[in-house]
FIZARO-884863 format. One line per field, with one value per residue (C-alpha): x, z negated, y negated; residue in one letter. Coordinates in steps of 0.1 Angstrom, whole numbers, plus 2048, in hexadecimal, padded with zeros to 3 digits. Example, Ala and Ser with C-alpha at 12.3 -4.5 7.8 and 13.67 -1.06 7.14 Angstrom:
x: 87B  889
z: 7B2  7B9
y: 82D  80B
code: A  S
# end
This chain:
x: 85D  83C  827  800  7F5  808  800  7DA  7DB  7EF  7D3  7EE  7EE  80F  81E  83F  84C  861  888  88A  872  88B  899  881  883  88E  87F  860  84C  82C  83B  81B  806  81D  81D  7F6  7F2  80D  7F3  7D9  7E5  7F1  7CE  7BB  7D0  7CC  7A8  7AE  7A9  79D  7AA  783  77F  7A1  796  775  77E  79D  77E  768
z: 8DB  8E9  903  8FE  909  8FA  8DA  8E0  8E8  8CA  8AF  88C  881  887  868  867  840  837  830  819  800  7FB  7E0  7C9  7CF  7AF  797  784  78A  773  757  746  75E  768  742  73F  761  758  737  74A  75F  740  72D  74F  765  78B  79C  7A5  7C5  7D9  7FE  80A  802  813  832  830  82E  848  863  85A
y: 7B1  7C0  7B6  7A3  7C4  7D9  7C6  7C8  7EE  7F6  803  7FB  7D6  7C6  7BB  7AA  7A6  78B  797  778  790  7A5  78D  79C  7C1  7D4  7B5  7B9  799  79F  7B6  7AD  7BB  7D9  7E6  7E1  7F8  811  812  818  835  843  844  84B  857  858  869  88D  892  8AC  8B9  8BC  898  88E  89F  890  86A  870  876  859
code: X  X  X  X  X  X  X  X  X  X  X  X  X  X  X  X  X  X  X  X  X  X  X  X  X  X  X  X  X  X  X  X  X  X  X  X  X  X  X  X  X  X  X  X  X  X  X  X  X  X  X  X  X  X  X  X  X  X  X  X
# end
């Protein structure tokens, strides 16, 4: 377990996930929604992206 200052100096969020969610890994719980995205990426596809840009937005 860390420390109160060791939690305030730390710059990443502290998550912790639930293990009972792992019930639920491997099951589709919205297939109506998963088959309308998997449409969309299908028509549209994902943005291309460019290394200038990546480089740009990782120094913001």
């Amino acid at each position: 377990m860390m420390s109160v200052k060791e939690i305030n100096t730390v710059q990443k969020p502290i998550v912790l996930i639930d293990k009972s969610l792992d019930f639920f890994n491997g099951k589709v719980l919205f297939p109506e929604k998963l088959s309308k995205a998997n449409e969309m990426l299908k028509n549209i596809g994902l943005p291309k992206i460019n290394e200038s840009s990546e480089i740009e937005n990782a120094h913001k």
